[in-house]
C-alpha positions in Angstrom: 77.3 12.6 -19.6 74.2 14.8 -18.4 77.1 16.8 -17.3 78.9 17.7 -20.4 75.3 18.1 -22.2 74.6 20.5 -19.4 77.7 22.5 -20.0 77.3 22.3 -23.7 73.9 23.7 -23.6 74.9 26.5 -21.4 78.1 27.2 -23.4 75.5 27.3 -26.8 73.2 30.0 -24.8 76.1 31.9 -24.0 77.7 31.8 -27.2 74.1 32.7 -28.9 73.6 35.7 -26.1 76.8 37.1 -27.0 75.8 37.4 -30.8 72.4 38.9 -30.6 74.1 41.4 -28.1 76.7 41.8 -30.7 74.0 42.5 -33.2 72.3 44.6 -31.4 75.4 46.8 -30.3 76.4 47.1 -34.5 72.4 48.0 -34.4 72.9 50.1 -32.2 76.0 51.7 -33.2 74.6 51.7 -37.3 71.8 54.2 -35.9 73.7 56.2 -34.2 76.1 56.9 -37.5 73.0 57.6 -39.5 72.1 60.2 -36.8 75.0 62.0 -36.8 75.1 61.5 -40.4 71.7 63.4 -40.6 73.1 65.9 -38.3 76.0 66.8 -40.3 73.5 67.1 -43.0 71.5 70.1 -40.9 74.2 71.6 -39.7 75.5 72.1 -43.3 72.1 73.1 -44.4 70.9 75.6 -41.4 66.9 76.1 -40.8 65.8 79.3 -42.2 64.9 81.9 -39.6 62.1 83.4 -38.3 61.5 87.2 -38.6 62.0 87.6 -34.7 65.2 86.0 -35.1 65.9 88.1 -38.1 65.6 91.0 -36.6 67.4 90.1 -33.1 70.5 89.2 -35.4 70.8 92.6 -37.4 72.1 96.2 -35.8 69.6 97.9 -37.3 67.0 97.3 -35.7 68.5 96.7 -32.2 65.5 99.6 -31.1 62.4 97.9 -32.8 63.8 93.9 -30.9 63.7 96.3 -27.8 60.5 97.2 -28.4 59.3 93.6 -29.7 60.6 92.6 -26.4 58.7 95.3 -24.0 55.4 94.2 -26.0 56.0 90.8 -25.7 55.6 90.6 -29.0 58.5 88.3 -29.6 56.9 84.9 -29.5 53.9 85.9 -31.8 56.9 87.1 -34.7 58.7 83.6 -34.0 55.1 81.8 -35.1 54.0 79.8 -38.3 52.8 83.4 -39.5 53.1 83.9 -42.4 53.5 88.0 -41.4 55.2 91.0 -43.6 56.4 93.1 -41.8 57.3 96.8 -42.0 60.6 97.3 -39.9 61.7 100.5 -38.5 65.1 100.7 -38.8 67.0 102.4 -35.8 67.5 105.5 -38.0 63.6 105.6 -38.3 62.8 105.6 -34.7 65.6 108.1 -33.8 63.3 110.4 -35.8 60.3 110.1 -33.3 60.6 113.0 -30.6 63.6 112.4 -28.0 62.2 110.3 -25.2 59.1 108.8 -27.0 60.7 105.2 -27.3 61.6 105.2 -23.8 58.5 106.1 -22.7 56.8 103.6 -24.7 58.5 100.4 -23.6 57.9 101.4 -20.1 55.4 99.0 -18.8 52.4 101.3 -18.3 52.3 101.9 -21.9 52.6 98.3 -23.0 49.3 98.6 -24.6 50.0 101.3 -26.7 53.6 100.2 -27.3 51.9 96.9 -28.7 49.3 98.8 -31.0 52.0 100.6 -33.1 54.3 97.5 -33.5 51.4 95.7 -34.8 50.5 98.6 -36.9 53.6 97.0 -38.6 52.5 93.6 -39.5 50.2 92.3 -41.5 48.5 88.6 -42.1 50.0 86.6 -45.0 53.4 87.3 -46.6 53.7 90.0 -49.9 56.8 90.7 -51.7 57.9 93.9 -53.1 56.8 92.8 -55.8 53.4 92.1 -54.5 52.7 95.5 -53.2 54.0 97.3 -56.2 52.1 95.1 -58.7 48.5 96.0 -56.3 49.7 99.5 -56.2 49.5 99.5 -60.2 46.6 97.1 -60.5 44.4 99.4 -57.5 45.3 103.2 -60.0 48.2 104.0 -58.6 47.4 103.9 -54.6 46.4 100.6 -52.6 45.4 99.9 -49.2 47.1 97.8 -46.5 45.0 96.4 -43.6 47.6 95.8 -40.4 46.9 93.3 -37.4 46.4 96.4 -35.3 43.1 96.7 -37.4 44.1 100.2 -38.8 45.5 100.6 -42.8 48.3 101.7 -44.3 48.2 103.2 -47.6 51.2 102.0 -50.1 51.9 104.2 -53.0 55.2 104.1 -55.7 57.0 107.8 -55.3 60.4 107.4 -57.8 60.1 103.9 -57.9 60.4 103.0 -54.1 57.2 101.9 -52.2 55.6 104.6 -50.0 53.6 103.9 -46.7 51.0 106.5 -45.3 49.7 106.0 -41.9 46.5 107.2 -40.3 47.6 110.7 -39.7 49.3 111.2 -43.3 53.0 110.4 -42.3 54.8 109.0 -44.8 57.9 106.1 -44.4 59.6 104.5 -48.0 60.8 101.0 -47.9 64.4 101.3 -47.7 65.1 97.8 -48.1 63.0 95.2 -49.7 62.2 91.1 -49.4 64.3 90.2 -46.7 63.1 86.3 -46.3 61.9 84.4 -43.6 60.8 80.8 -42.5 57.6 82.8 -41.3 57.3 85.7 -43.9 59.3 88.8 -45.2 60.7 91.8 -43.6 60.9 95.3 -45.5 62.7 97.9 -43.7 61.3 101.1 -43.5 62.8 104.5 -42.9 60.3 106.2 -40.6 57.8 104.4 -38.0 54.4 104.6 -39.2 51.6 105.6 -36.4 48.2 104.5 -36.6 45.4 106.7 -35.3 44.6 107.8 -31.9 
C-alpha cells in the first residue's frame, strides 16, 4: 500500500511539473510573439535618422561625409543635438581652389579641417522658416552664431536665404528643411569660411 501511495505521489509531481513547464513554455512562447510582433511594428515604421546618417546616405554630399570623417566629427552629428546644419553640397566644395579639400583632411590640418565644418553647425534646430522670419523680424539682415564660435550673416536675396561668412563670401540655401531625429539639414551651394 505505501507502495502505490508512493508511486501515486510521484506520478502527481510529475504530472504537475509537466504543466507548469507547459505553462511556462506557452509563457515563454506568448513573449516571444509579442516581440516579434513589436518588431514587425519597427521595421514597418523605421527610426528617423540622424543628420550624420543623412548625409552618409545622399551623393551629394559624399565630399562634406569625407570631411565629417577626417575631423572626426561624425559621432558629434549622430548626437541628441538638436544642430542645423549648413551642408555643402559636392558642387559647393568643387568650387574651393583644386587641392584645398585634400589638403584639409590630411591629418596635420585636422584642426583647421574641424574649425570650418563647425563653422557649419549651429546649437538648436531652425527651419527655413525660422531664419527667414528672424531675417524680416532683425530689418532685413540677421546674425547666425556657429559652434566654431564665429557668425554667419543670413540675408533673403530673391527669396532664397543668403549666408555671409567672416570674409564676405556669400553661399544660398539651395535646398531647405531636410529633417532629422537630431535637427535639420539645408544644403548650401558654396562652403562658407570663417575668419583666419
Amino acid at each position: 500500500m505505501k507502495k502505490i501511495v508512493l508511486s501515486m505521489a510521484v506520478l502527481a509531481t510529475i504530472a504537475f511539473t509537466s504543466c507548469k513547464n507547459s505553462e511556462k513554455a506557452e509563457t515563454e512562447e506568448t513573449t516571444e510573439e509579442v516581440a516579434m510582433e513589436g518588431a514587425e511594428t519597427e521595421e514597418e515604421a523605421p527610426a528617423q535618422q540622424n543628420i550624420a546618417e543623412i548625409a552618409m546616405g545622399n551623393d551629394n554630399f559624399s565630399t562634406l561625409v569625407t570631411a565629417v570623417q577626417a575631423a572626426g566629427l561624425a559621432e558629434t552629428l549622430s548626437s541628441e543635438g538638436p544642430f542645423t546644419v549648413f551642408a555643402p553640397t559636392n558642387d559647393a566644395f568643387a568650387k574651393l581652389p583644386e587641392g584645398t579639400v585634400a589638403t584639409l583632411v590630411e591629418p596635420a590640418n585636422k584642426e583647421k579641417l574641424t574649425g570650418i565644418l563647425t563653422y557649419h553647425v549651429v546649437s538648436g534646430e531652425y527651419m527655413a522658416e525660422d531664419v527667414i522670419k528672424a531675417i524680416n523680424d532683425n530689418g532685413g539682415s540677421f546674425t547666425i552664431p556657429t559652434v566654431q564660435g564665429g557668425t554667419l550673416t543670413a540675408t533673403l536675396v530673391d527669396g532664397s536665404v543668403v549666408l555671409t561668412d567672416a570674409n564676405g563670401a556669400k553661399s544660398t540655401v539651395v535646398m531647405a528643411d531636410v529633417d532629422a531625429s537630431n535637427g535639420v539639414i539645408h544644403a548650401i551651394d558654396a562652403v562658407v569660411m570663417p575668419k583666419g
